[in-house]
C-alpha positions as CSV (number, residue, x, y, z in Angstrom):
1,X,-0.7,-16.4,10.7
2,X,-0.9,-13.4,8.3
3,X,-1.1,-13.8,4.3
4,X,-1.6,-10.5,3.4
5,X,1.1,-7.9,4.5
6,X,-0.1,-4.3,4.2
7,X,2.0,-0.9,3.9
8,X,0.6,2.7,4.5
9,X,2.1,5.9,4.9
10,X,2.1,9.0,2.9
11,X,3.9,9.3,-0.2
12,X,7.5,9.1,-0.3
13,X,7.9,7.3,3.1
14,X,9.3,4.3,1.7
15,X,6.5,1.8,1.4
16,X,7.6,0.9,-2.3
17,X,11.3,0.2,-1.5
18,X,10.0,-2.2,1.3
19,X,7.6,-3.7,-1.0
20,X,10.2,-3.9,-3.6
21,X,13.2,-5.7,-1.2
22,X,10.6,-8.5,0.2
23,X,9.8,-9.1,-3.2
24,X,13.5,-10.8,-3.7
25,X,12.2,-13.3,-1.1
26,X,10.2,-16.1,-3.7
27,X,7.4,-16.1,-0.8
28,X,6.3,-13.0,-1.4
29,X,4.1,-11.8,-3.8
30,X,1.9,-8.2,-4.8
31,X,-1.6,-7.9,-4.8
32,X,-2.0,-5.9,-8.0
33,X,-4.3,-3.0,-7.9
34,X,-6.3,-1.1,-10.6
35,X,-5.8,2.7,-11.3
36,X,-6.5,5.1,-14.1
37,X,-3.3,7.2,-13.6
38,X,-0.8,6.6,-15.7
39,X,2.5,4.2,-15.1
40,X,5.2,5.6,-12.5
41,X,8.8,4.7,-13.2
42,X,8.6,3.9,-9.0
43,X,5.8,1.6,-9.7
44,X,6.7,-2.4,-8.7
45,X,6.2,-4.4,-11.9
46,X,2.5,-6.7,-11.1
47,X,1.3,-3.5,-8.6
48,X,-1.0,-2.0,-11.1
49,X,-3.0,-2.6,-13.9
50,X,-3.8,0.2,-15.9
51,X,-7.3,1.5,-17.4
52,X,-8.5,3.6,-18.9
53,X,-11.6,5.5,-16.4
54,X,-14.5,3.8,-18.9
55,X,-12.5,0.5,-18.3
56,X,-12.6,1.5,-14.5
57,X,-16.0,2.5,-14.4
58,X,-17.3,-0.7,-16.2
59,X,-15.8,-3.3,-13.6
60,X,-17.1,-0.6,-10.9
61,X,-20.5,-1.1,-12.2
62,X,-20.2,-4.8,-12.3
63,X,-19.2,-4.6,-8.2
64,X,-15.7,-6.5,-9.2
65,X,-13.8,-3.6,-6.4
66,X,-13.4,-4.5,-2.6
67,X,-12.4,-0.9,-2.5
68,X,-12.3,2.0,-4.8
69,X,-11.0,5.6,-4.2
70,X,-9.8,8.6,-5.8
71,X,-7.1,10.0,-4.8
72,X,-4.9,12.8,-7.2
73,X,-7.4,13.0,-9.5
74,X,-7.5,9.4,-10.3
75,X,-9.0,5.9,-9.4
76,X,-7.1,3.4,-7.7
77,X,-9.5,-0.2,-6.8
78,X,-8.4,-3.9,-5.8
79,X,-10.6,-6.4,-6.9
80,X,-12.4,-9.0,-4.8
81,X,-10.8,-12.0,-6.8
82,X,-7.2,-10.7,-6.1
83,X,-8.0,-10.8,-1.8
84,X,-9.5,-13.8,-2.7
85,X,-6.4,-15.4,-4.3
86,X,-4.3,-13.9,-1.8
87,X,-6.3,-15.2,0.9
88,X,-6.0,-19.0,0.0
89,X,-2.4,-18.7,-0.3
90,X,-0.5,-21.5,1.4
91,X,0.9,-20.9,5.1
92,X,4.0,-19.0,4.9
93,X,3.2,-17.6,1.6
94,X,2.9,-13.9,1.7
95,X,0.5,-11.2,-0.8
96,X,1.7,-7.4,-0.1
97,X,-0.5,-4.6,-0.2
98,X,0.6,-0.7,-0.4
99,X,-2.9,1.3,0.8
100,X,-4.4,4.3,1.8
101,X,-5.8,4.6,5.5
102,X,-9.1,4.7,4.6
103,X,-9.2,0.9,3.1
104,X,-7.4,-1.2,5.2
105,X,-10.3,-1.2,7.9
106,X,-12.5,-2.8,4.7
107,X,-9.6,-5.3,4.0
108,X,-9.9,-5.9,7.2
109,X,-13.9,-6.7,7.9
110,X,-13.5,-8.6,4.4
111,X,-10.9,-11.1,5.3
112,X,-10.5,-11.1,8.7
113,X,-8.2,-9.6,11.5
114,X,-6.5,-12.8,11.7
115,X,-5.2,-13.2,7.9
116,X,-3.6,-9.5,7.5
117,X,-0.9,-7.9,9.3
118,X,-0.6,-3.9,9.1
119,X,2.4,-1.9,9.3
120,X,2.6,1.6,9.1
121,X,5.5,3.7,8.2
122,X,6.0,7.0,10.1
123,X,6.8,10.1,8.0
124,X,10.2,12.1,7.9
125,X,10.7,15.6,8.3
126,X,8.5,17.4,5.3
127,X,11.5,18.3,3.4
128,X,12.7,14.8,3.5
129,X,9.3,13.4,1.8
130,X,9.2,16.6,-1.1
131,X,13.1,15.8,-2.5
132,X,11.9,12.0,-2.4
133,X,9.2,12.6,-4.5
134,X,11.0,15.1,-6.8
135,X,13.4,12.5,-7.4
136,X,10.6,10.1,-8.8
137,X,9.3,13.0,-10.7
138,X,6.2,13.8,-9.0
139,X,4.8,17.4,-10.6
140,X,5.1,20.4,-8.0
141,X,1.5,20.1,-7.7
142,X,1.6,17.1,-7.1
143,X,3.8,17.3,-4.3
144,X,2.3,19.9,-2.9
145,X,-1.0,18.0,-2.6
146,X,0.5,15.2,-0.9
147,X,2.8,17.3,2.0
148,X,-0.1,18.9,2.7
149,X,-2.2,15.3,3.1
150,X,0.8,13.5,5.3
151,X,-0.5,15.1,9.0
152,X,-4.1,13.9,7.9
153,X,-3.2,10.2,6.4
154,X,-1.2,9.6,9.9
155,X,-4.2,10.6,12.0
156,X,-6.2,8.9,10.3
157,X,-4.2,5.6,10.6
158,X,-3.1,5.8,14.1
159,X,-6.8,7.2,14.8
160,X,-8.4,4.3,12.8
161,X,-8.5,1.1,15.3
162,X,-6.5,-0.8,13.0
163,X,-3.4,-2.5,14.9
164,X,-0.7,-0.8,13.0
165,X,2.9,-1.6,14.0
166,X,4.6,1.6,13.6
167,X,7.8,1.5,11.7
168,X,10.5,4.4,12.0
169,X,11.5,6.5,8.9
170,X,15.0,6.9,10.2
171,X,16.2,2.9,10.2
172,X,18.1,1.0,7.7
173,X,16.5,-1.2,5.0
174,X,17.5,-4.0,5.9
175,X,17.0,-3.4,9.8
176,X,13.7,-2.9,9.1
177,X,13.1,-5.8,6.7
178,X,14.8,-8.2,9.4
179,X,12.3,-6.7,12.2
180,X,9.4,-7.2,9.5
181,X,10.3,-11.2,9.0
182,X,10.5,-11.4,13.2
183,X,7.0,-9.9,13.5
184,X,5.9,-12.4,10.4
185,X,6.9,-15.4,12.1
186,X,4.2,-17.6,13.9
């Protein structure tokens, strides 16, 4: 039975507002992550803590990170102790995790197959994702950056071996979140 629940996509596909409607459920619970950027207004309260890069760099060099990565011109890292903690959770107690293709495979050899279940959520149309992400007040290059990175982050997932289940762009919240809980049950 799966602890830890993870979300990828690109940006703007929805991962957050998932995130943030399972949270309303008192047996689920984020697995806060370390970055450098600076706080979003979209950010879920508990989903980062923020450092400064020599704060970064310091638990870096003291190998506290599962994972690290750079991505936008910052750091993002989750710390052993926090997949730890989430790993010894209680059965039907549940740790979410929003990531980037490239680390779930090492979340995966780390804790095990068994304890994690992956969904990934399919992009909408290109214009779609760039009016989400004005709306949370990405910059225009930032938004340009990430359009350009969605075909590459979906390869990469549905190209990495990790048994994703694929969630549509086009259903309701709530259908989705009700299809979610069916998949978490044992």
């Amino acid at each position: 039975m799966p602890k830890i629940i993870t979300f990828t996509g690109a940006s703007g596909t929805g991962k957050s507002t998932l995130a943030k409607e399972l949270l309303n459920n008192p047996h689920f619970s984020l697995i806060t992550s370390i970055t450098t950027r600076p706080p979003r207004p979209s950010d879920l309260a508990g989903e980062y803590q923020y450092l400064s890069l020599e704060e970064f760099a310091f638990r870096n060099n003291q190998h506290q990170f599962i994972w690290k990565t750079t991505y936008a011109q910052n750091c993002y890292g989750t710390t052993f102790a926090s997949i730890d903690k989430a790993s010894a959770a209680s059965v039907g107690e549940y740790s979410i995790m929003i990531l980037v293709p490239e680390v779930v495979p090492i979340l995966v050899e780390y804790v095990g197959k068994n304890i994690v279940q992956h969904f990934f959520i399919k992009s909408p149309p290109l214009p779609i994702l760039k009016e989400r992400m004005q709306r949370r007040g990405d910059s225009p290059e930032t938004i340009e950056h990430r359009l350009h990175d969605v075909e590459q982050w979906e390869s990469n997932a549905l190209n990495s071996g990790v048994e994703y289940l694929l969630l549509d762009n086009d259903q309701e919240v709530n259908d989705t979140l009700k299809w979610i809980y069916h998949k978490l049950k044992p």
